[in-house]
C-alpha positions in Angstrom: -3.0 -21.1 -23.7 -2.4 -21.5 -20.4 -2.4 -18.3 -18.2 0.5 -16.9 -16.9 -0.9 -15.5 -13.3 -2.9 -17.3 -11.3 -3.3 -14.4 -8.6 -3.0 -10.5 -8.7 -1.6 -8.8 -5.1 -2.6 -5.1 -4.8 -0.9 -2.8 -2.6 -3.5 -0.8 -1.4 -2.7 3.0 -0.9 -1.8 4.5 -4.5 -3.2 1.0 -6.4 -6.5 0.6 -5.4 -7.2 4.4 -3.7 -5.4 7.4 -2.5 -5.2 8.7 1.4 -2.4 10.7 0.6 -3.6 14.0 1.5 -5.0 11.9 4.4 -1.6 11.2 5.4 0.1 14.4 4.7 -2.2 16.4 6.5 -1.8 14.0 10.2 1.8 13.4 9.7 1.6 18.0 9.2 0.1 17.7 12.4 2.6 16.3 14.2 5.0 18.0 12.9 4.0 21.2 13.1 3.0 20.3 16.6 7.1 19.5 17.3 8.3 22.8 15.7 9.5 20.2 12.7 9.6 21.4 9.0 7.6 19.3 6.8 6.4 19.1 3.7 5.1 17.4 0.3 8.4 16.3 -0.9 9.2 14.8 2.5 6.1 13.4 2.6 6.4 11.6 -0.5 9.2 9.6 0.9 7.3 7.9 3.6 4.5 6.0 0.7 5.3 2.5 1.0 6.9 2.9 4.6 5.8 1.6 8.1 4.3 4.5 10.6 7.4 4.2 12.9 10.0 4.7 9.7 7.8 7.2 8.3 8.2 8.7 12.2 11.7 8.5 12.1 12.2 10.2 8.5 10.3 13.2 9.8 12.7 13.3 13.1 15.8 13.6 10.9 15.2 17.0 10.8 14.3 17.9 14.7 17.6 18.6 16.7 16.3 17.5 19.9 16.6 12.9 21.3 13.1 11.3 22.0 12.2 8.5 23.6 11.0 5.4 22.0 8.0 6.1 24.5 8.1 9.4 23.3 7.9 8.6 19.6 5.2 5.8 20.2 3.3 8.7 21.5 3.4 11.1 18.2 3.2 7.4 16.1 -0.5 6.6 18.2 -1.3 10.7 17.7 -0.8 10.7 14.1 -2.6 7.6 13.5 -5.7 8.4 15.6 -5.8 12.2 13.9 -5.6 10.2 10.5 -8.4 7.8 11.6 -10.5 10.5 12.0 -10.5 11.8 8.9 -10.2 8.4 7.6 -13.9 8.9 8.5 -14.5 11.2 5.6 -14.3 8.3 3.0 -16.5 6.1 1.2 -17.5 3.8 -1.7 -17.6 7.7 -4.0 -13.4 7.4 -3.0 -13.2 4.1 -5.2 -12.7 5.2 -8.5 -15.1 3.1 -11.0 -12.3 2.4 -13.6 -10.7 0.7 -10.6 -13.9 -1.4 -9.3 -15.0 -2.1 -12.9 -11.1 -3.9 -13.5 -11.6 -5.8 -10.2 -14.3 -7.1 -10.9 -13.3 -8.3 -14.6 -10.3 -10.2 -13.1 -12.5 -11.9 -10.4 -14.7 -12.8 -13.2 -11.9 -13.9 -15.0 -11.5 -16.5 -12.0 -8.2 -14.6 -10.9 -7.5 -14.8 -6.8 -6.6 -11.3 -4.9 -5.1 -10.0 -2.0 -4.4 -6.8 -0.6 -0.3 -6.4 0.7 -0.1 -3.4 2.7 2.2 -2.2 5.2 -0.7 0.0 6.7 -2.3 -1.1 9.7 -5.6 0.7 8.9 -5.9 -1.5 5.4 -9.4 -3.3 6.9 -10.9 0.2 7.9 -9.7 1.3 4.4 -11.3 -1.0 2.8 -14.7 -0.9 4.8 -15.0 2.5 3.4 -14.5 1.6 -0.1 -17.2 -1.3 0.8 -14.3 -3.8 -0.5 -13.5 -5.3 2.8 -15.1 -8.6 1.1 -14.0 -8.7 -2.0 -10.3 -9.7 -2.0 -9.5 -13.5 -1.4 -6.8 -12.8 1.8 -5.5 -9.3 3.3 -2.5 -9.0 4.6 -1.8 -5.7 6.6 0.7 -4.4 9.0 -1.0 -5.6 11.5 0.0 -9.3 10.1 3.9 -8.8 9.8 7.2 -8.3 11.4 9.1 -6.1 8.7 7.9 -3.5 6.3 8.5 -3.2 2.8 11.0 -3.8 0.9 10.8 -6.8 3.3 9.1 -9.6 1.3 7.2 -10.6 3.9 3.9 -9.2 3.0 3.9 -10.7 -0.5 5.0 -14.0 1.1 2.4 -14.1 3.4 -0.1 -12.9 0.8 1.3 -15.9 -1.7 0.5 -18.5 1.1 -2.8 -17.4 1.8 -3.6 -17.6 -2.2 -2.1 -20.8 -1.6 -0.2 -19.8 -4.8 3.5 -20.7 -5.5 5.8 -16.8 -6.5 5.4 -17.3 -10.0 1.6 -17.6 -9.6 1.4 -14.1 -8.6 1.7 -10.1 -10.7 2.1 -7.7 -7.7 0.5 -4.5 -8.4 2.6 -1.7 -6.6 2.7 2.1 -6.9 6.3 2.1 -4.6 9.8 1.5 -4.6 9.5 0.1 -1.8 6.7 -2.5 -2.4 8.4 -3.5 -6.0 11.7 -4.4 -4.2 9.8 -6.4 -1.4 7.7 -8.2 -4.4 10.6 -9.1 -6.3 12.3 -10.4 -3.3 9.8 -12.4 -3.1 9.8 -14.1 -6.1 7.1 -11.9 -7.9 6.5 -10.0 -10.8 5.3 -6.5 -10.4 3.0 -4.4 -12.5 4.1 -0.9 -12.1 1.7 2.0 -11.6 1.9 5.9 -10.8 5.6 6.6 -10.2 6.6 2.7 -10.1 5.7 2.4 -13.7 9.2 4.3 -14.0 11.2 1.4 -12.3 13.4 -0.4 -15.0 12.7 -4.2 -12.4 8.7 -3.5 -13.1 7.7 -6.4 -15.4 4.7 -4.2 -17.0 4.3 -0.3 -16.9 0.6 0.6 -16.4 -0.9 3.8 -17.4 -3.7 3.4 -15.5 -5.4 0.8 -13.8 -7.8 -1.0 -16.1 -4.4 -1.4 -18.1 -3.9 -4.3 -16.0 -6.7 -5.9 -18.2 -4.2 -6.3 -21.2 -1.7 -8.6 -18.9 -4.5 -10.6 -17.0 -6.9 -12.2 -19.7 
């Protein structure tokens, strides 16, 4: 039988690990730095979202006009705060379910990529000593538009060298399973994605995606 994928794309923040308290606790930062309320439920609509709409999101509820200078400045202070504890990870953040699945599909001769809207995807992934394993990343650092722009999963597609239909986009986001869908794909849904009634396959957890690649 012939297979059906020929490459898996992985977001990477809520697929292959989790920095949300990561986030949560730099973007609190800032925040509280501004005299800005913020909190989990807030924060859980910036996964999936570039650092300057996540910025943006959190302004909606400040009063007070800044700058685009202004807001480039609490974008580059967040980041650098998250960087730092960014620090604190390493291969023990990688959960084994997670490296033992990668590893079957590679050795089931599938191509990967990493599609992430976060610029600090590389230094992710050097933590989680996976920086080498994936076939092509592309980051935020790589595109124009975030997600639910396609244009990660396009550029991930033609660095695979793979035609849409070639690819299962694994996404844990709204977000990222609008912008794989756009472009072209069919997304495996995980965490609160698996929810989404456009996900092609709803996976419990991540070796699940064993059952659809074999």
């Amino acid at each position: 039988m012939e297979r059906k994928y020929k490459g898996i794309i992985f977001d990477l923040d809520g697929v292959i690990c989790h920095t949300d308290r990561y986030h949560y606790m730099a973007w609190k930062n800032m925040a509280d730095g501004l005299g800005i309320y913020f909190d989990e439920e807030i924060n859980n609509r910036l996964r999936g979202v570039s650092r300057m709409e996540s910025l943006e999101i959190i302004l909606e509820r400040s009063d007070k006009k800044y700058s685009n200078k202004e807001k480039e400045e609490f974008a580059n202070k967040k980041n650098e705060l998250y960087k730092e504890l960014l620090n604190e990870m390493s291969e023990k953040d990688l959960d084994k379910k997670v490296k033992d699945t990668l590893d079957i599909l590679k050795q089931r001769g599938y191509k990967t990529a990493i599609a992430s809207s976060s610029k600090n995807a590389k230094l992710i992934l050097s933590k989680l000593n996976l920086i080498d394993f994936f076939d092509i990343i592309v980051d935020g650092n790589d595109i124009k538009y975030s997600k639910p722009d396609k244009e990660v999963f396009e550029k991930a597609g033609i660095g695979l060298k793979l035609l849409p239909n070639e690819c299962l986009v694994v996404e844990d986001a709204a977000s990222g399973v609008e912008g794989a869908i756009r472009a072209g794909m069919q997304v495996a849904g995980i965490g609160d994605a698996k929810k989404l009634g456009d996900v092609s396959y709803s996976l419990e957890s991540f070796e699940d995606l064993q059952k659809y690649c074999i």
